[in-house]
N, C-alpha and C positions, 0 to 999 in steps of 0.2 A: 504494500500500500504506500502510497507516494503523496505530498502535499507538494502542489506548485505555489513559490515565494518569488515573483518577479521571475527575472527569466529563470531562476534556478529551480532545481529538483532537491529537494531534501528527503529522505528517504526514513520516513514513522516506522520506527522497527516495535511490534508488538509486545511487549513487557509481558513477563510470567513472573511466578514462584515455585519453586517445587516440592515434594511432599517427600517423605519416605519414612517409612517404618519396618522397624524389626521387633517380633513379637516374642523373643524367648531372653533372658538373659541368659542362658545357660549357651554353650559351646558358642565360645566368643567371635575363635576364628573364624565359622562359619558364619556368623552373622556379619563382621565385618565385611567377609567376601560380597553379603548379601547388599550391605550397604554401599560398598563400591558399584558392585554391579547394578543397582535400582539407580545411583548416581549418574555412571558411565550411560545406560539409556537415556533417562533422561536430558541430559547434554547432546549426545548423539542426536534426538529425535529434534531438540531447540535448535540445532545448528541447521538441520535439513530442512524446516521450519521456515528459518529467518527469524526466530523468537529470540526474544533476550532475557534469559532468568536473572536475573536481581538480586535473589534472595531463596535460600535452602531452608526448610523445615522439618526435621528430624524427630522423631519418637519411639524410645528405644524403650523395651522389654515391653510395649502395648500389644494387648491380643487383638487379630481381625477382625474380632467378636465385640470389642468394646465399643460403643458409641460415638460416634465423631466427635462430640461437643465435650466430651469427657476426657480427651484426651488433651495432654500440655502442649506439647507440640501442635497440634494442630488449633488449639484454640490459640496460641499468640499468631498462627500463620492468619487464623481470619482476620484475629485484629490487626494484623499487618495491613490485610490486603484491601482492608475496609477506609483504614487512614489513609494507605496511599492511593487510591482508585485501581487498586488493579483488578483485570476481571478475568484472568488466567490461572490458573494450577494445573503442575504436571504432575505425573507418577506414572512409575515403572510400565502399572498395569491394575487392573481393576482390583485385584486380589491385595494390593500392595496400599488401596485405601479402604477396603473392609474384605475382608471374607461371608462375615455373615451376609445372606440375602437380604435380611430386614434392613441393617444396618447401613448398607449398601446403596438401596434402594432411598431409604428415607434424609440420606448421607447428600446422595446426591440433588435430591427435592429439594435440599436445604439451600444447598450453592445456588441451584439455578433459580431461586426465587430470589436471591438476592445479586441476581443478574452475572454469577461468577463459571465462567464456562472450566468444566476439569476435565481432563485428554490425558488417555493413555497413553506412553510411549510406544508398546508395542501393539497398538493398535483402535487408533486418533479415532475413529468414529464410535468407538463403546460409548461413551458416552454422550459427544453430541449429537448424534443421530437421535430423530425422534421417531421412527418410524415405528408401526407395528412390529417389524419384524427386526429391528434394531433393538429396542426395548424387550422382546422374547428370550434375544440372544444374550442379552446380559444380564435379566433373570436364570437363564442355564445357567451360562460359566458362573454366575453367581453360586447358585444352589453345587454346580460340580463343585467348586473350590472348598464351599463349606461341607459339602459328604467326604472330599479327603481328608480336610483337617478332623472329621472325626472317626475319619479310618483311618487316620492314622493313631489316632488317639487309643480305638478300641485295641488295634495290633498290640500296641506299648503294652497294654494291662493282658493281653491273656497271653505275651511273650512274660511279663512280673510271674502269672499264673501256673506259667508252666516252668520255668527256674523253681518257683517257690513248689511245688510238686515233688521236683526233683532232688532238692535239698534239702526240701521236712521242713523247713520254715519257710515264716514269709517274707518275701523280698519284695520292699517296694521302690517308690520311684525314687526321683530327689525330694528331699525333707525339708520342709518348709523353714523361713526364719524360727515361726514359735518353738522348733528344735533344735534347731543349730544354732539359735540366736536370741533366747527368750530375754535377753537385756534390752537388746533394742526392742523388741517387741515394749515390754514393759516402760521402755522411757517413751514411746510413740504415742503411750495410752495416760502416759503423766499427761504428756503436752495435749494431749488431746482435751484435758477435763476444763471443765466450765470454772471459770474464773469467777473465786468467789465474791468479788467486789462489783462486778457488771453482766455476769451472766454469761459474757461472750466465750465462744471458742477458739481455738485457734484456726484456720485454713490448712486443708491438708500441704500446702503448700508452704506454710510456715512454718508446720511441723518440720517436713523436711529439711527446712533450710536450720532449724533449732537443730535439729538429727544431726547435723553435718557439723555445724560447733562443736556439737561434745565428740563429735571422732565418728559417728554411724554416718558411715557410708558404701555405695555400692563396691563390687568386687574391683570397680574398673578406677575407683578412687573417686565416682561424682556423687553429688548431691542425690537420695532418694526423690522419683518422679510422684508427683500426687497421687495418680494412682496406684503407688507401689507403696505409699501411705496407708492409701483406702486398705490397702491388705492387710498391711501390718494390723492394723484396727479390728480388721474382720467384722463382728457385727455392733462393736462399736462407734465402727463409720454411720455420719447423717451424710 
């Protein structure tokens, strides 16, 4: 797209931002590769494009399953993109902004009601096609993507089932903080308590960053993400 300024040509190059998330903290390496590679696409796809990303937004150990507006990462990209005008976000691929179908579906209602168009890298019309059979098709890979992540999930426990068969006990997955870690659990739920002089709480986001003062932090050396808060909490999260 082009704006003529007197005789000259100035050439409007379309501004973006892009998304990316990895949903496990566990096996680093591979996730790093994953965040390279959801990177490396998206770059690839802005160059071929003519787009110009601006600005990366990252959210690490969030499930596909989680909510858009719940996650960190993706809520300062909106406020980004709401302050600057932009009306662009890339990602990888559909799976790489939800897995879940609902989640997906209602994910994406949400941008486009606030006029913000999102494109996959490896394949730009999943979402802005509106057609019947556009919309069909990203209902499927929606639902595929979500029956792997729970076959994959069911595989895990009845490979735990059958070790734990074979060894006379039971062998489970990885162990949650409240086992490996019941201190920080416990200081998560100090910070959490209602302040007896006004009633308020803290924000899980404050917790976190309290978490990170007294030394509770992630494996990777960062600050706990709100919703890695929410867990610690369990069902003492509001």
């Amino acid at each position: 797209m082009a704006r003529v300024s007197g005789s000259e040509k100035a050439v409007v190059r379309t501004v973006a931002v892009s998304y990316l998330r990895t949903s496990s903290a566990a096996n680093v390496g591979a996730e790093k590769d994953s965040t390279y590679r959801q990177d490396a696409a998206v770059v690839g796809y802005a160059a071929r494009a003519g787009v110009e990303v601006v600005a990366c937004f990252y959210d690490a150990a969030v499930s596909g399953a989680d909510p858009v507006a719940t996650r960190p990462g993706f809520a300062a990209m909106l406020a980004h993109v709401r302050e600057a005008g932009i009306s662009t976000i890339i990602v990888e691929g559909t799976s790489r902004f939800a897995r879940d179908l609902i989640v997906q579906e209602t994910g994406h209602a949400m941008l486009r009601a606030e006029g913000i168009s999102l494109i996959a890298a490896d394949d730009p019309d999943a979402f802005t096609a509106d057609t019947p059979t556009a919309i069909m098709v990203r209902q499927i890979l929606g639902a595929v993507s979500q029956f792997a992540k729970t076959s994959t999930v069911d595989q895990l426990r009845a490979a735990r089932d059958r070790k734990s068969a074979a060894l006379g006990r039971r062998v489970e997955g990885r162990k949650g903080y409240a086992t490996t870690n019941p201190e920080l659990v416990a200081q998560a739920k100090r910070l959490h308590r209602a302040s007896p002089k006004t009633g308020k709480r803290r924000t899980a986001a404050e917790i976190a960053a309290e978490l990170a003062t007294l030394g509770y932090v992630t494996s990777t050396g960062k600050a706990f993400a709100p919703t890695q808060v929410r867990r610690l909490l369990g069902r003492d999260a509001r």
